[in-house]
Rosetta silent file (secondary structure, phi, psi, omega in degrees, C-alpha in Angstrom):
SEQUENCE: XXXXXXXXXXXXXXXXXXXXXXXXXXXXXXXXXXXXXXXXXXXXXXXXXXXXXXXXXXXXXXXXXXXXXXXXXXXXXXXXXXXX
SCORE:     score description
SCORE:     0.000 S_00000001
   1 L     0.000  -39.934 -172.392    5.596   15.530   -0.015 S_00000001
   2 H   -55.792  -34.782 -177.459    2.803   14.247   -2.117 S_00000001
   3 H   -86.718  -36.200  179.509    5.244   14.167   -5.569 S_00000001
   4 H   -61.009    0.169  178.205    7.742   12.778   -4.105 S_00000001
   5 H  -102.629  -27.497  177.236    5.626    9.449   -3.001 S_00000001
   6 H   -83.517  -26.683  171.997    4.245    9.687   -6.284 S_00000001
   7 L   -56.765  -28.922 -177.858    7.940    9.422   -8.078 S_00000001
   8 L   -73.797  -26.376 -148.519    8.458    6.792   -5.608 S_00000001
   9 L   -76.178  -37.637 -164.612    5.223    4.967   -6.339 S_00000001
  10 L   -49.537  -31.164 -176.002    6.498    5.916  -10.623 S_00000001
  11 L  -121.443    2.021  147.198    9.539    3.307   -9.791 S_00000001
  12 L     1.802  124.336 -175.892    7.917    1.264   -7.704 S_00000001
  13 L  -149.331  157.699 -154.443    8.915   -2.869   -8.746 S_00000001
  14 H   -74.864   13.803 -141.027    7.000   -5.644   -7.157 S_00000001
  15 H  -123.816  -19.243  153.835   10.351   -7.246   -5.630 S_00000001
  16 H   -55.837  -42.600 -178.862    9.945   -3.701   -3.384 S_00000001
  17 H   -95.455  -24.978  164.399    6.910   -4.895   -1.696 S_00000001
  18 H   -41.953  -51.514 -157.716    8.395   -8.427   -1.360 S_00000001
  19 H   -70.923  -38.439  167.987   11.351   -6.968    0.261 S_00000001
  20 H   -46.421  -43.501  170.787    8.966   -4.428    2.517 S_00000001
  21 H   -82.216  -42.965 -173.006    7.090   -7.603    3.942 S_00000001
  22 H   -89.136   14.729  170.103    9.749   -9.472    4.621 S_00000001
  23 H   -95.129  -35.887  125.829   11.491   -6.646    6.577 S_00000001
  24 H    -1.042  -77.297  169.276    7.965   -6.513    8.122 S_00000001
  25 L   117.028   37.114 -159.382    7.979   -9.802    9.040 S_00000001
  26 L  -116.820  100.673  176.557    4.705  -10.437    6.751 S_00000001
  27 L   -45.018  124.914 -174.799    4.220  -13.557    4.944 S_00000001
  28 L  -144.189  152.923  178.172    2.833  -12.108    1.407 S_00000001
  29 L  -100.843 -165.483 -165.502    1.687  -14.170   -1.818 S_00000001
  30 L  -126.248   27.968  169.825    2.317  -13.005   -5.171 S_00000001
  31 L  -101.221  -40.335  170.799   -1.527  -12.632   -5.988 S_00000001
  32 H   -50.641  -56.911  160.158   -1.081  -10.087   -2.958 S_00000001
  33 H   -27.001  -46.898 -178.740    1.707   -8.673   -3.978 S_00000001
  34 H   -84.924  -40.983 -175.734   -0.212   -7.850   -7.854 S_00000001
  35 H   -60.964  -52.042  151.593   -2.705   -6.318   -6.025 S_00000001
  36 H   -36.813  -40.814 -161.663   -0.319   -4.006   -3.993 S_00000001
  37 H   -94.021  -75.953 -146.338    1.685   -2.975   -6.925 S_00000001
  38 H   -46.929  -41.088  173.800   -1.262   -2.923   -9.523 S_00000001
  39 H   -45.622  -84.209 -172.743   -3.253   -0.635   -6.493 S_00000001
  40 H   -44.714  -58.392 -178.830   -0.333    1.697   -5.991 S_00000001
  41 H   -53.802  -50.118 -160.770    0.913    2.188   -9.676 S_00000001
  42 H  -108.368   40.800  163.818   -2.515    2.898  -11.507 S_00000001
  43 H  -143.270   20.255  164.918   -4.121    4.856   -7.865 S_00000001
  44 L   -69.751   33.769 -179.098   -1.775    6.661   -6.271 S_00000001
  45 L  -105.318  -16.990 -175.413   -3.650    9.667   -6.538 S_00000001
  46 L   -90.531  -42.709  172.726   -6.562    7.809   -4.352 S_00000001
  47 L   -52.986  -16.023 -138.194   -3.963    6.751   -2.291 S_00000001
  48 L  -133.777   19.523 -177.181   -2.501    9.789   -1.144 S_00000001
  49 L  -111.166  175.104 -176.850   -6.763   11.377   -1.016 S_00000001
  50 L   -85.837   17.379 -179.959   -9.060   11.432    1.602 S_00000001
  51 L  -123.930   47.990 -169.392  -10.551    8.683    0.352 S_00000001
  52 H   -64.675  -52.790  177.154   -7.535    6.342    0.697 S_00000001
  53 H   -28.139  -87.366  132.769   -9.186    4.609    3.686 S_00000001
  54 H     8.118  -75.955  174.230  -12.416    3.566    1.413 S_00000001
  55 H   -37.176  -63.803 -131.132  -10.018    2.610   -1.302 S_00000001
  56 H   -94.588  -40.414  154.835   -7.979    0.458    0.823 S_00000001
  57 H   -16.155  -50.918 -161.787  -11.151   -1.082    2.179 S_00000001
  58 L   -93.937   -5.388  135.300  -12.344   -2.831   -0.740 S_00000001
  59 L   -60.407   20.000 -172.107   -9.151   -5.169   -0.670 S_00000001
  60 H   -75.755  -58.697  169.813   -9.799   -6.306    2.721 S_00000001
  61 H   -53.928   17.359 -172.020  -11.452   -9.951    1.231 S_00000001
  62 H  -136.973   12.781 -160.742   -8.551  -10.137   -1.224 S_00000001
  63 L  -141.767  141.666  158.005   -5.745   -9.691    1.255 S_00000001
  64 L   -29.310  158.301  161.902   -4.665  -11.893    4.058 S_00000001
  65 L   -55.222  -47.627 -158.995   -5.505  -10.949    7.770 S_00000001
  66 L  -101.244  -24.115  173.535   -2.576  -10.234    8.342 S_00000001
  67 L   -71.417 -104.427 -174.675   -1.031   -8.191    5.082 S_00000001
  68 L    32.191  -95.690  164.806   -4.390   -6.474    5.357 S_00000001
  69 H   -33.039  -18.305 -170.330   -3.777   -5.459    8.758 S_00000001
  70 H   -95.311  -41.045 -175.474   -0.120   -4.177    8.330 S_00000001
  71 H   -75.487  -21.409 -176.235   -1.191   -2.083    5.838 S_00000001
  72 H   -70.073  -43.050  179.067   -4.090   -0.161    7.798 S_00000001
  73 H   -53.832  -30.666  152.304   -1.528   -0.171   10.271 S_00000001
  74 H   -48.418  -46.208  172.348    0.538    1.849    8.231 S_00000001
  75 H   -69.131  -78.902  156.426   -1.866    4.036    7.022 S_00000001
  76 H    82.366 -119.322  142.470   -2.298    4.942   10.438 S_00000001
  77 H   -58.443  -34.013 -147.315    1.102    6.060   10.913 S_00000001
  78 H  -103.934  -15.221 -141.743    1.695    7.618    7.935 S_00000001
  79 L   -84.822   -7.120  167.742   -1.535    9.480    7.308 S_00000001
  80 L   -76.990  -52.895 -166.526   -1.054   12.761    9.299 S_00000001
  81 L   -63.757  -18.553 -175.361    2.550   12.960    7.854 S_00000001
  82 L  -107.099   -5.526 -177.000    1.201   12.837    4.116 S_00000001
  83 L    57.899   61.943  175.228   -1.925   14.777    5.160 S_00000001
  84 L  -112.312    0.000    0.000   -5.061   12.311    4.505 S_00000001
């Protein structure tokens, strides 16, 4: 499961996470947005580790309340099916 998220992360374009929040319903800024993308492309090995959580953490001041929140909520979801 794990390469395939990373092939996903490998085409990854920031106009992805635009489209993801506003399917969301998540207002997102485009400093957010660089952070998301820049995060994913050069750490998606720390994403997908047991230390995602920690990782994900230290954007909490740099991220809205509410993107913030969407994303823990995600993690979450997701983190038994990816095995963190």
């Amino acid at each position: 499961m794990n390469s395939l998220i990373k092939k996903y992360a490998q085409n990854l374009r920031k106009e992805d996470i635009y489209s993801f929040a506003e399917k969301e319903g998540v207002g997102i800024s485009s400093s957010e947005v660089n952070i998301i993308y820049d995060s994913i492309k050069n750490n998606i090995d720390i994403l997908l580790s047991k230390d995602a959580l920690s990782y994900i953490q230290r954007f909490k001041n740099h991220l809205s309340e509410e993107v913030y929140e969407k994303i823990i909520e995600k993690y979450n979801k997701y983190k038994d099916f990816i095995n963190l």
